[in-house]
PDB file with one MODEL, atoms N, CA, C and O in Angstrom:
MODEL        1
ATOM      1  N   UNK A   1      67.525 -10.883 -58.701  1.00  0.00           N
ATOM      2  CA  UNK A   1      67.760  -9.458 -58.701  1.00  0.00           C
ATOM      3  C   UNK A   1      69.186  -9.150 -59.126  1.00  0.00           C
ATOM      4  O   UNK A   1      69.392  -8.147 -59.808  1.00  0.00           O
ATOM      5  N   UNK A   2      70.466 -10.175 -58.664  1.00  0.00           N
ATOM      6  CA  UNK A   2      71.582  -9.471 -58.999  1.00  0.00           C
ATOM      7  C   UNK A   2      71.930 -10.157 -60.390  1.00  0.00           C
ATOM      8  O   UNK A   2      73.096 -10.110 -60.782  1.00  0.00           O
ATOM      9  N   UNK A   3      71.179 -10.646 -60.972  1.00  0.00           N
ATOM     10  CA  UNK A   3      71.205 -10.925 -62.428  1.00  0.00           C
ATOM     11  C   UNK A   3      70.940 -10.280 -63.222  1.00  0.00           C
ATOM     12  O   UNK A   3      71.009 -10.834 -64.319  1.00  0.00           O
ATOM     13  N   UNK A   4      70.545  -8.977 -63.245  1.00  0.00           N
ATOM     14  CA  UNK A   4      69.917  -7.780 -63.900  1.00  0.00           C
ATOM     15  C   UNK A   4      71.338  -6.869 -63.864  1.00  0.00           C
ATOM     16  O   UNK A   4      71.625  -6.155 -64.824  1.00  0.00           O
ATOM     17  N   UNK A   5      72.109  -6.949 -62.799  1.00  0.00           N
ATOM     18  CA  UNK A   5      72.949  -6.134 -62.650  1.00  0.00           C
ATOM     19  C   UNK A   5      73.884  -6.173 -63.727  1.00  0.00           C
ATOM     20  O   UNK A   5      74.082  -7.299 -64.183  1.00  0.00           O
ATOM     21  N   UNK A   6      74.637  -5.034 -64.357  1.00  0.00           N
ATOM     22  CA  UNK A   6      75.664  -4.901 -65.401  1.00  0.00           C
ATOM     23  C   UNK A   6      77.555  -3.949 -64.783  1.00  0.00           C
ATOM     24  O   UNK A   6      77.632  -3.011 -63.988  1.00  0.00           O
ATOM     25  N   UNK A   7      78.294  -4.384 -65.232  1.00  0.00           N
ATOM     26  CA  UNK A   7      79.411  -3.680 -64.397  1.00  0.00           C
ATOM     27  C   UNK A   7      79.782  -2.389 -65.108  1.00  0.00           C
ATOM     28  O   UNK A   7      80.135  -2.428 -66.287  1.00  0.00           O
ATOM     29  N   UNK A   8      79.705  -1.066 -64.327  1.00  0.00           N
ATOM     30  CA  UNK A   8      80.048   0.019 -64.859  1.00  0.00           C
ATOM     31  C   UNK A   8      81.422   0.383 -64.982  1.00  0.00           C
ATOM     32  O   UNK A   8      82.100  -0.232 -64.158  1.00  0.00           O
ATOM     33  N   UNK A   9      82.008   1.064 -65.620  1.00  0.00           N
ATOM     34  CA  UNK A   9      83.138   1.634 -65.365  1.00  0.00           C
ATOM     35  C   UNK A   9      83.433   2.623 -64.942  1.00  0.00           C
ATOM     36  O   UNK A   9      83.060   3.417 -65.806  1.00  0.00           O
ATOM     37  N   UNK A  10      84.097   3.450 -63.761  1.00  0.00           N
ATOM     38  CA  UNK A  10      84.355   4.506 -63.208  1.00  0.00           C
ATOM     39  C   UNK A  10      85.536   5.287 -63.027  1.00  0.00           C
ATOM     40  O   UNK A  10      86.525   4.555 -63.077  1.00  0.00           O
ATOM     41  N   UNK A  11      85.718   6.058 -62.904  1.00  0.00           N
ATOM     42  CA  UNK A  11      86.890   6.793 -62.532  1.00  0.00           C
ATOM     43  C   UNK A  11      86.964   7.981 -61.498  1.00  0.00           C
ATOM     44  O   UNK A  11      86.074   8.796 -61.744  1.00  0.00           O
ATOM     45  N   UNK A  12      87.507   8.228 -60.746  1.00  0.00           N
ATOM     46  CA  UNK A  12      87.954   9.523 -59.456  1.00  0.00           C
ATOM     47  C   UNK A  12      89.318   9.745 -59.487  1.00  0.00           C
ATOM     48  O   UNK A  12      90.076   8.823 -59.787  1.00  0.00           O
ATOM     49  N   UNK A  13      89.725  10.841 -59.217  1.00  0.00           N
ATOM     50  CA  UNK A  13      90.876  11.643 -59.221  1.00  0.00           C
ATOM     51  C   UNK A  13      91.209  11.212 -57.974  1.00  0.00           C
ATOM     52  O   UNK A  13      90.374  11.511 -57.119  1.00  0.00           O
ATOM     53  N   UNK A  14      92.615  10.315 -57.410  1.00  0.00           N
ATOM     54  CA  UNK A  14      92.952  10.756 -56.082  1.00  0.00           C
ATOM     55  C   UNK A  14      95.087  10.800 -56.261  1.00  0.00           C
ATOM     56  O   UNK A  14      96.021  10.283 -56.873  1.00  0.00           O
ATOM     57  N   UNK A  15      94.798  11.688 -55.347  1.00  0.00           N
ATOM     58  CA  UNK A  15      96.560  12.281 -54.746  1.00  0.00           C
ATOM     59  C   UNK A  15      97.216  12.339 -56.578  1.00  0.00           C
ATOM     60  O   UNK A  15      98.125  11.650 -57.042  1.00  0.00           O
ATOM     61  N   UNK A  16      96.526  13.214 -57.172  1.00  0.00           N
ATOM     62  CA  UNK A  16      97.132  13.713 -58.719  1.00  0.00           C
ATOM     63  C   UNK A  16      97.330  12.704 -59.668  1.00  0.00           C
ATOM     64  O   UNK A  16      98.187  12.766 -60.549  1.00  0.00           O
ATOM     65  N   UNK A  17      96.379  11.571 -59.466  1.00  0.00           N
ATOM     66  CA  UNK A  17      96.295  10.883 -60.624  1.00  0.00           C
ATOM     67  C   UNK A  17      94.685   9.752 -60.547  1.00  0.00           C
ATOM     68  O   UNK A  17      94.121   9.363 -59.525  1.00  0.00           O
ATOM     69  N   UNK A  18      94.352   9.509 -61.802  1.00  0.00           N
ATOM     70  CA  UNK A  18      93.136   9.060 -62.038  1.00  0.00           C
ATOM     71  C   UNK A  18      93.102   7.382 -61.413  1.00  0.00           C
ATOM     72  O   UNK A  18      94.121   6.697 -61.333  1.00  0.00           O
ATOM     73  N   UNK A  19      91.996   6.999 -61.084  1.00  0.00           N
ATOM     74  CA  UNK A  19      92.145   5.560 -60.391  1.00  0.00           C
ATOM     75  C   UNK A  19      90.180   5.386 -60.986  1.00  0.00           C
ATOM     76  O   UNK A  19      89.324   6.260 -61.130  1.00  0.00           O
ATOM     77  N   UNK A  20      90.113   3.765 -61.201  1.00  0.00           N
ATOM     78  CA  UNK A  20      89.085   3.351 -61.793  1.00  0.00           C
ATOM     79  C   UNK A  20      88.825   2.040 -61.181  1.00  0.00           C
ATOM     80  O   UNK A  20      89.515   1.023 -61.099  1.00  0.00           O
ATOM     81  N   UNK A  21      87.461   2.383 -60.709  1.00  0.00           N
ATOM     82  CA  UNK A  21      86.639   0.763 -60.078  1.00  0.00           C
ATOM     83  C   UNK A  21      85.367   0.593 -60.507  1.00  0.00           C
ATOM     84  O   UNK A  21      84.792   1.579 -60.969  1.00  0.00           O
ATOM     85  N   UNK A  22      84.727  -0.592 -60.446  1.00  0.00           N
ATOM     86  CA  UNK A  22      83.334  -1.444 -61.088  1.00  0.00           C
ATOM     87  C   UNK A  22      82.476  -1.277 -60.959  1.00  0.00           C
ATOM     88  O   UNK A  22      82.326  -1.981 -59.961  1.00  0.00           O
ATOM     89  N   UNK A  23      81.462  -0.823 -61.147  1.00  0.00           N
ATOM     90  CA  UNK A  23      80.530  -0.664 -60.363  1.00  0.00           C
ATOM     91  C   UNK A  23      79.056  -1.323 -60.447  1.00  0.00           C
ATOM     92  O   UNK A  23      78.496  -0.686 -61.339  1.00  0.00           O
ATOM     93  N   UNK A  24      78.164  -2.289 -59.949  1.00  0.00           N
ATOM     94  CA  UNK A  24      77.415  -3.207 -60.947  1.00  0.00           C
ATOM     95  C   UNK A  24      76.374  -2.587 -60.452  1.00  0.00           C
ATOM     96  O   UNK A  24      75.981  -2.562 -59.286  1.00  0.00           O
ATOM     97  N   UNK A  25      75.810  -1.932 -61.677  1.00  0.00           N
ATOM     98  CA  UNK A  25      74.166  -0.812 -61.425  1.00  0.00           C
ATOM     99  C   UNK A  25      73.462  -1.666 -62.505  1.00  0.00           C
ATOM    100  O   UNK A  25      73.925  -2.587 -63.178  1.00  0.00           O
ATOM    101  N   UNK A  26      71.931  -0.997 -62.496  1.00  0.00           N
ATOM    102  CA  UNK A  26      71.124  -1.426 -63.491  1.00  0.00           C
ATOM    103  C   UNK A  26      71.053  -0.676 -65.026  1.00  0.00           C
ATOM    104  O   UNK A  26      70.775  -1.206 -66.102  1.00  0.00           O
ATOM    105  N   UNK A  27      71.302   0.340 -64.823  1.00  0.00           N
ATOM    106  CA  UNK A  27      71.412   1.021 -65.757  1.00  0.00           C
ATOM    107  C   UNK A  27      72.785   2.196 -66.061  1.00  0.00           C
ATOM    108  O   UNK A  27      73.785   1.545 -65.763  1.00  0.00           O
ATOM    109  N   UNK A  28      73.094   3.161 -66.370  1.00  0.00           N
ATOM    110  CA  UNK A  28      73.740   4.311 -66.450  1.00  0.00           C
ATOM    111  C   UNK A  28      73.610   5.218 -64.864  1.00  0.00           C
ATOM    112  O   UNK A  28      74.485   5.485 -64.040  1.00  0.00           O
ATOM    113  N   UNK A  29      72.000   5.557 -64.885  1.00  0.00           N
ATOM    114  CA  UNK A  29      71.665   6.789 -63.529  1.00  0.00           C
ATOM    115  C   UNK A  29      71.906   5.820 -62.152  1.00  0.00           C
ATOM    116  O   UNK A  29      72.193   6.215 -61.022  1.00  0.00           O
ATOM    117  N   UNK A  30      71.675   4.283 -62.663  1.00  0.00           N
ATOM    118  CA  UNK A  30      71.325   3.527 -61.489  1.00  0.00           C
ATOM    119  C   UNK A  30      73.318   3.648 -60.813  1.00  0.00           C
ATOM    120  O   UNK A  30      73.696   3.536 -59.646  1.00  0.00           O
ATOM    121  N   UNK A  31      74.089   3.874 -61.939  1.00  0.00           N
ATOM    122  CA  UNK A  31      75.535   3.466 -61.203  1.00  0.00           C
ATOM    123  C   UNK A  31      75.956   4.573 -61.223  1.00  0.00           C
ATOM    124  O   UNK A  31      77.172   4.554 -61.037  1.00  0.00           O
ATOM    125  N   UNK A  32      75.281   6.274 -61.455  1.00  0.00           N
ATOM    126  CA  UNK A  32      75.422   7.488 -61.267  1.00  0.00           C
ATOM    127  C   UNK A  32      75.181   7.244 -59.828  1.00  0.00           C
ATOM    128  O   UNK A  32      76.197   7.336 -59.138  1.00  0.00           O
ATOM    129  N   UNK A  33      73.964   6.923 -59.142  1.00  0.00           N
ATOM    130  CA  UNK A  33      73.396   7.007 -57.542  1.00  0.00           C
ATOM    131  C   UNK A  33      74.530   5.966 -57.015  1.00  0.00           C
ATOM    132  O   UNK A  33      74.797   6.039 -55.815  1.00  0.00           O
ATOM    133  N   UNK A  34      75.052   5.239 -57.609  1.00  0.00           N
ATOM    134  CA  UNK A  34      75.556   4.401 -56.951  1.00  0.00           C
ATOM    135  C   UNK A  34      77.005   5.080 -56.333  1.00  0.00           C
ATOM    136  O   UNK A  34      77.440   5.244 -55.193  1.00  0.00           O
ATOM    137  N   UNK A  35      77.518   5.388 -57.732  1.00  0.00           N
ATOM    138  CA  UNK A  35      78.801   6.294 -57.024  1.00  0.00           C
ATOM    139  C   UNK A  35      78.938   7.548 -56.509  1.00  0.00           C
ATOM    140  O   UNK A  35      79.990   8.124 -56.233  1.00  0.00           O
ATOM    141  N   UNK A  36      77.548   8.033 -56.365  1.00  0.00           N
ATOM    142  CA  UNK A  36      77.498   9.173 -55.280  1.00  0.00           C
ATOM    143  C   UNK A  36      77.192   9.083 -54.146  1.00  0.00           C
ATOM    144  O   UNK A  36      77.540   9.947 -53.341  1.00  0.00           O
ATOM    145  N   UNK A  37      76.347   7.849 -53.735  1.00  0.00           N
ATOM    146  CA  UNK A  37      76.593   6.772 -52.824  1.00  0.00           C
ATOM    147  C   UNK A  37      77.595   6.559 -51.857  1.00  0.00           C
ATOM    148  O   UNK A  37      77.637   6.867 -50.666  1.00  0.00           O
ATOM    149  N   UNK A  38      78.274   6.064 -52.478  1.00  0.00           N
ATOM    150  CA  UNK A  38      80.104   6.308 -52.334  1.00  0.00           C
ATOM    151  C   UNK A  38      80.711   7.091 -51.580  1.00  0.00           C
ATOM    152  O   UNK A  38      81.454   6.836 -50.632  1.00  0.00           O
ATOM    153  N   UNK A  39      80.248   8.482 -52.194  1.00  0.00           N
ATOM    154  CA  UNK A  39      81.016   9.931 -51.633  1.00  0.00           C
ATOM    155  C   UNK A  39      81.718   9.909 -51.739  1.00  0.00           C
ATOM    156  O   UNK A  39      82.521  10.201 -50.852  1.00  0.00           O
ATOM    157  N   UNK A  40      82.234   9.344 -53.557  1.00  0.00           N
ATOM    158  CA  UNK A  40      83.662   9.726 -54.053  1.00  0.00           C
ATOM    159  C   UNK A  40      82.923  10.778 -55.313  1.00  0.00           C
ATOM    160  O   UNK A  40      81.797  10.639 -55.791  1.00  0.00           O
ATOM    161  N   UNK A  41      83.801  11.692 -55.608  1.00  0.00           N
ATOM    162  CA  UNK A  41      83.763  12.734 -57.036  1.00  0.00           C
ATOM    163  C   UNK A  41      83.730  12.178 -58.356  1.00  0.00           C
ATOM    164  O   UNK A  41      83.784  12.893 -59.357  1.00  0.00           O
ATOM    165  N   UNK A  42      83.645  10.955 -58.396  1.00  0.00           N
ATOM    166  CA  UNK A  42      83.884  10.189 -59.709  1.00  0.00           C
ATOM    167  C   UNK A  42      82.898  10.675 -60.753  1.00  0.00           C
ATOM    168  O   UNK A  42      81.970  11.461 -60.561  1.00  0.00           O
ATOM    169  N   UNK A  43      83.194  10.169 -61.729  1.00  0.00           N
ATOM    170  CA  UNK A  43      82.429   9.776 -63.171  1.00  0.00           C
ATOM    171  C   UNK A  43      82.457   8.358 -63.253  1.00  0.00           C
ATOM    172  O   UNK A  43      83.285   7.488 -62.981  1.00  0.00           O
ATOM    173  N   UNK A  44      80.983   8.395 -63.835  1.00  0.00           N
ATOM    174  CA  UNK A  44      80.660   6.640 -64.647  1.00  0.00           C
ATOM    175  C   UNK A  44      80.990   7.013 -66.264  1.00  0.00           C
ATOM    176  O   UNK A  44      80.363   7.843 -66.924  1.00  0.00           O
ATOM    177  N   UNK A  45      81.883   6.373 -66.637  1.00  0.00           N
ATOM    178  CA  UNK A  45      82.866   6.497 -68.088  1.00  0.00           C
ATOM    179  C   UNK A  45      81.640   5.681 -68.957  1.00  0.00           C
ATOM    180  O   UNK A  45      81.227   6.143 -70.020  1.00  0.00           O
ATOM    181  N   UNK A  46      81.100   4.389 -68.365  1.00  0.00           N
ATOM    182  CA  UNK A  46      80.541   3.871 -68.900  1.00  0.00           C
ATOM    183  C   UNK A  46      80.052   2.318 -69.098  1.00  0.00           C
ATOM    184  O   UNK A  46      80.772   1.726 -68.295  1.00  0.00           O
ATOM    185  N   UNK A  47      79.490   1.656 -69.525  1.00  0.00           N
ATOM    186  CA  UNK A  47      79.478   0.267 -69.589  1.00  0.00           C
ATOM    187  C   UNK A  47      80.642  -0.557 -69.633  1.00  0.00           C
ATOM    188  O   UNK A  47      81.488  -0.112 -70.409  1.00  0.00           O
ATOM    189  N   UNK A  48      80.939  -1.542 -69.090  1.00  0.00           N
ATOM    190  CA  UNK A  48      81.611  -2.651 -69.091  1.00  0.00           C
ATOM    191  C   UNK A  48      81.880  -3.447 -69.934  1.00  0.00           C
ATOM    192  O   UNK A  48      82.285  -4.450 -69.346  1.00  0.00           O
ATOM    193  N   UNK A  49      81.903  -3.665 -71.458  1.00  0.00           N
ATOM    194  CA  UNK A  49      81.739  -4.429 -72.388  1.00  0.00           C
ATOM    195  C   UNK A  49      82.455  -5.879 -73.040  1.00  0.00           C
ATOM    196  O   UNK A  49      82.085  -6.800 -73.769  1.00  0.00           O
ATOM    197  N   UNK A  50      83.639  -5.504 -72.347  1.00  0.00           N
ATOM    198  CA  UNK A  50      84.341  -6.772 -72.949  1.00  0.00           C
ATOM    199  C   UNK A  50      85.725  -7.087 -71.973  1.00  0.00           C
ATOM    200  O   UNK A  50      86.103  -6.358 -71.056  1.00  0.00           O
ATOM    201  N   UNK A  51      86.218  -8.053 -72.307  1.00  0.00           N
ATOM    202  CA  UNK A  51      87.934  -8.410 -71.416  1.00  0.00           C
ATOM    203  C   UNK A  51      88.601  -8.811 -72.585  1.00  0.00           C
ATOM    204  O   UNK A  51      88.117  -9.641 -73.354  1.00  0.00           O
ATOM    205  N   UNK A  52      89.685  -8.265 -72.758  1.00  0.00           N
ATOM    206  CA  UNK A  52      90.308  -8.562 -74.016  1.00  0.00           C
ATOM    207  C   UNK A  52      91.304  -9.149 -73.286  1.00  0.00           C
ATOM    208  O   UNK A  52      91.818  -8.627 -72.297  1.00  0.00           O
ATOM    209  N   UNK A  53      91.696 -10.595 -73.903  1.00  0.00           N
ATOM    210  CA  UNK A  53      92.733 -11.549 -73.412  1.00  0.00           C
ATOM    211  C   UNK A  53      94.326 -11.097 -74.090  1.00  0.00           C
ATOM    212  O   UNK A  53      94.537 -10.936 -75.292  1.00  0.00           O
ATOM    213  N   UNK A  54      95.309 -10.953 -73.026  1.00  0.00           N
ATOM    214  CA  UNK A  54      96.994 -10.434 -73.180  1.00  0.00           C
ATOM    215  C   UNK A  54      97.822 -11.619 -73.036  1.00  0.00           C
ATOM    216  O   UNK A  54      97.894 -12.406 -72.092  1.00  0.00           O
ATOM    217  N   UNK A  55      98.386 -11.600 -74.062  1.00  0.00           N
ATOM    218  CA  UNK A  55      99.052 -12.661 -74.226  1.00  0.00           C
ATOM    219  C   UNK A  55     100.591 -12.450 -72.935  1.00  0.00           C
ATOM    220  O   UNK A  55     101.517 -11.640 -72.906  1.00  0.00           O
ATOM    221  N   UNK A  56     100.181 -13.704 -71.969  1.00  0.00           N
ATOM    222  CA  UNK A  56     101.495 -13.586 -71.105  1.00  0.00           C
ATOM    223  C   UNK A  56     102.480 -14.054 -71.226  1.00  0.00           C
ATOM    224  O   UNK A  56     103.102 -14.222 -70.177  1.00  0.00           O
ATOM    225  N   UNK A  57     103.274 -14.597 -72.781  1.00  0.00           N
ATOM    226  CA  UNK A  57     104.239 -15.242 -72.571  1.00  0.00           C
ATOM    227  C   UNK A  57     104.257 -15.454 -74.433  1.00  0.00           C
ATOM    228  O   UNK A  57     103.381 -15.326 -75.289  1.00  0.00           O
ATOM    229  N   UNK A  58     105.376 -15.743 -74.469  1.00  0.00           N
ATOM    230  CA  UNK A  58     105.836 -15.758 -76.110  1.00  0.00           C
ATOM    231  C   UNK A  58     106.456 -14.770 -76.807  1.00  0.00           C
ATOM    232  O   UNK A  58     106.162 -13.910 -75.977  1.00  0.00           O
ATOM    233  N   UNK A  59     106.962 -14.261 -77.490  1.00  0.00           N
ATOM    234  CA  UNK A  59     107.529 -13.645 -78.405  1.00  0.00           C
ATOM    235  C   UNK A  59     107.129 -12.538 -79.171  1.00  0.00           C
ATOM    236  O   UNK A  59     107.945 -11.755 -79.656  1.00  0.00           O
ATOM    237  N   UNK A  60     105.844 -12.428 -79.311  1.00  0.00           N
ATOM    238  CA  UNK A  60     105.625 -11.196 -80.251  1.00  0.00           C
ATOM    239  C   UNK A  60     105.179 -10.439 -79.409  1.00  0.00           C
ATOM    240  O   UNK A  60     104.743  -9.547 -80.137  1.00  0.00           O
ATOM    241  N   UNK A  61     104.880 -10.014 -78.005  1.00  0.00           N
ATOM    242  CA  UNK A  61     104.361  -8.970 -77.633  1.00  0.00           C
ATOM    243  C   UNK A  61     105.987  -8.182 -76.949  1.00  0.00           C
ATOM    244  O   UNK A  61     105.933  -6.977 -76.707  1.00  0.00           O
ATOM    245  N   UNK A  62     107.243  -8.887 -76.701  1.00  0.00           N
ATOM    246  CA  UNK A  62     108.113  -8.118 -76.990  1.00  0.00           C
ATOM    247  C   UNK A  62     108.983  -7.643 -77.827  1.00  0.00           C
ATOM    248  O   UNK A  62     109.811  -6.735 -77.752  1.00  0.00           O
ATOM    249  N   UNK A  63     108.567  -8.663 -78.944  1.00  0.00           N
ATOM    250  CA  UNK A  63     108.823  -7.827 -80.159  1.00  0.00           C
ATOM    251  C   UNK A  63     108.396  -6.930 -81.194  1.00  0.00           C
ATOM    252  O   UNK A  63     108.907  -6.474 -82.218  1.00  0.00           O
ATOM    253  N   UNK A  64     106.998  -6.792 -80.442  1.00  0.00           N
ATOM    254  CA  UNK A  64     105.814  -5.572 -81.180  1.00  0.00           C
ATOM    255  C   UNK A  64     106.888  -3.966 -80.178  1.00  0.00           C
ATOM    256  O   UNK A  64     107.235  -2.904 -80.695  1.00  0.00           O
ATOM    257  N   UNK A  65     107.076  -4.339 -78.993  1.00  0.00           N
ATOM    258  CA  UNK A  65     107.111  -3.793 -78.217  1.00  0.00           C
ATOM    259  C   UNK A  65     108.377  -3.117 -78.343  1.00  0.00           C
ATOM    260  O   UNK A  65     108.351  -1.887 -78.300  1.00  0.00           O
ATOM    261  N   UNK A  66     109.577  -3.757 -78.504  1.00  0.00           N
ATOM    262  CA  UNK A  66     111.142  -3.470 -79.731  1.00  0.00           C
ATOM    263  C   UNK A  66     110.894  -2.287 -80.757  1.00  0.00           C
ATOM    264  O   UNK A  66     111.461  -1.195 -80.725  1.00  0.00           O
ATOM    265  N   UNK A  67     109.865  -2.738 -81.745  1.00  0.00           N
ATOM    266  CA  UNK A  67     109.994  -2.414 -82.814  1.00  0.00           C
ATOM    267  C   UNK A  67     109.355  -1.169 -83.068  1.00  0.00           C
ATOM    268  O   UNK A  67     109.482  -0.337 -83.966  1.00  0.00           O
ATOM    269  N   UNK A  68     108.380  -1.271 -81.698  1.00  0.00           N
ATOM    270  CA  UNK A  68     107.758  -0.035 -81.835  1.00  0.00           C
ATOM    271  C   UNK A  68     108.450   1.279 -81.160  1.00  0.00           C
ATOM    272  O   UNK A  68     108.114   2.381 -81.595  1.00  0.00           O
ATOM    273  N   UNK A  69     109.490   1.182 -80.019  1.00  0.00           N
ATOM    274  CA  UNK A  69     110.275   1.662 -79.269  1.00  0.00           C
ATOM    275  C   UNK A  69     111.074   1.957 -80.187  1.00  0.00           C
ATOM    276  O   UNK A  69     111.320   3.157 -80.076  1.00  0.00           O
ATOM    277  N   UNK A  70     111.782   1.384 -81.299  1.00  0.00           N
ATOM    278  CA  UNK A  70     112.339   1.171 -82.209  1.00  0.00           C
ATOM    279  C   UNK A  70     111.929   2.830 -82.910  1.00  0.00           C
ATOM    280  O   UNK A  70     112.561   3.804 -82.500  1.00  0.00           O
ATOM    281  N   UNK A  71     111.183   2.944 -83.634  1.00  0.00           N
ATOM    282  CA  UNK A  71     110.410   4.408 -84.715  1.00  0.00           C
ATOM    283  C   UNK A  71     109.925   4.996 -83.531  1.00  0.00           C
ATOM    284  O   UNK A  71     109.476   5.979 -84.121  1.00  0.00           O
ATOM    285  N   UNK A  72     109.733   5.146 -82.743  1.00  0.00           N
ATOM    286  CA  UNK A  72     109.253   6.070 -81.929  1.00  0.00           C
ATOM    287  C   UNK A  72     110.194   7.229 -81.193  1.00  0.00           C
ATOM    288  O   UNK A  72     111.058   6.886 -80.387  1.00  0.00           O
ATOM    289  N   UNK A  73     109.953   8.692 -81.544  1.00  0.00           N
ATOM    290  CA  UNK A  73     111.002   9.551 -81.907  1.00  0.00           C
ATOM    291  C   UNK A  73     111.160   9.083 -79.615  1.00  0.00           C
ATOM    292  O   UNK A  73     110.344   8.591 -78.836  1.00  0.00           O
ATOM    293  N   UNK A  74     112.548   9.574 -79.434  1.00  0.00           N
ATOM    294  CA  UNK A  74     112.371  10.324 -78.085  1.00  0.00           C
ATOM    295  C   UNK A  74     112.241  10.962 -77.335  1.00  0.00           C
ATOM    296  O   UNK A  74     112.995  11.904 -77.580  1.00  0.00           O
ATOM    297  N   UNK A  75     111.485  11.230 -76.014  1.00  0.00           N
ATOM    298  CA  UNK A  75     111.572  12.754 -75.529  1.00  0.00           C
ATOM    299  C   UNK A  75     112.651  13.353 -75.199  1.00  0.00           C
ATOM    300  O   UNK A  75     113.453  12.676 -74.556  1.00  0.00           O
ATOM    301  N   UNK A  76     113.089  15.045 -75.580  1.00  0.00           N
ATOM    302  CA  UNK A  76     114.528  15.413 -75.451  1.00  0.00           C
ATOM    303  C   UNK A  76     114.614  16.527 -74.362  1.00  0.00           C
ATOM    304  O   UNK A  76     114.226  17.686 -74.510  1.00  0.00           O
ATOM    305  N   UNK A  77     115.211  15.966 -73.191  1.00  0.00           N
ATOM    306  CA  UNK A  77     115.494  16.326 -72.115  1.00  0.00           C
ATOM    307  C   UNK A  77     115.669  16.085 -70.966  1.00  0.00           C
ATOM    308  O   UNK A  77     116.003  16.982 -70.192  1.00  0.00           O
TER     309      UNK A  77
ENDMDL
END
């Protein structure tokens, strides 16, 4: 049975900012009931699809990170 299950993605508003947890339903409505369930205000955003791997160590993700800080106008005030 919990092999059928898929992980949703969610989101609820709390203390003025957005916060997001998993939710493993069978379908879309199945992780709608689920997070009303809950008795939190959330939305299901949607399916779970992938984990994209971040590189923790080496050189180019602070120097993407430079360069882009770099052209990027600033906020004035």
């Amino acid at each position: 049975m919990a092999d059928d299950l898929k992980p949703f993605v969610c989101s609820f508003p709390y203390d003025g900012s957005r916060w997001g947890i998993e939710i493993y339903a069978r379908d879309f409505d199945d992780a709608k009931r689920r997070l009303e369930r809950i008795g939190t205000n959330g939305t299901v955003d949607g399916e779970f699809v992938a984990k994209v791997p971040v590189m923790s160590g080496g050189f180019l993700v602070p120097l993407y990170c430079w360069i882009r800080n770099l052209f990027t106008p600033k906020p004035i005030g």
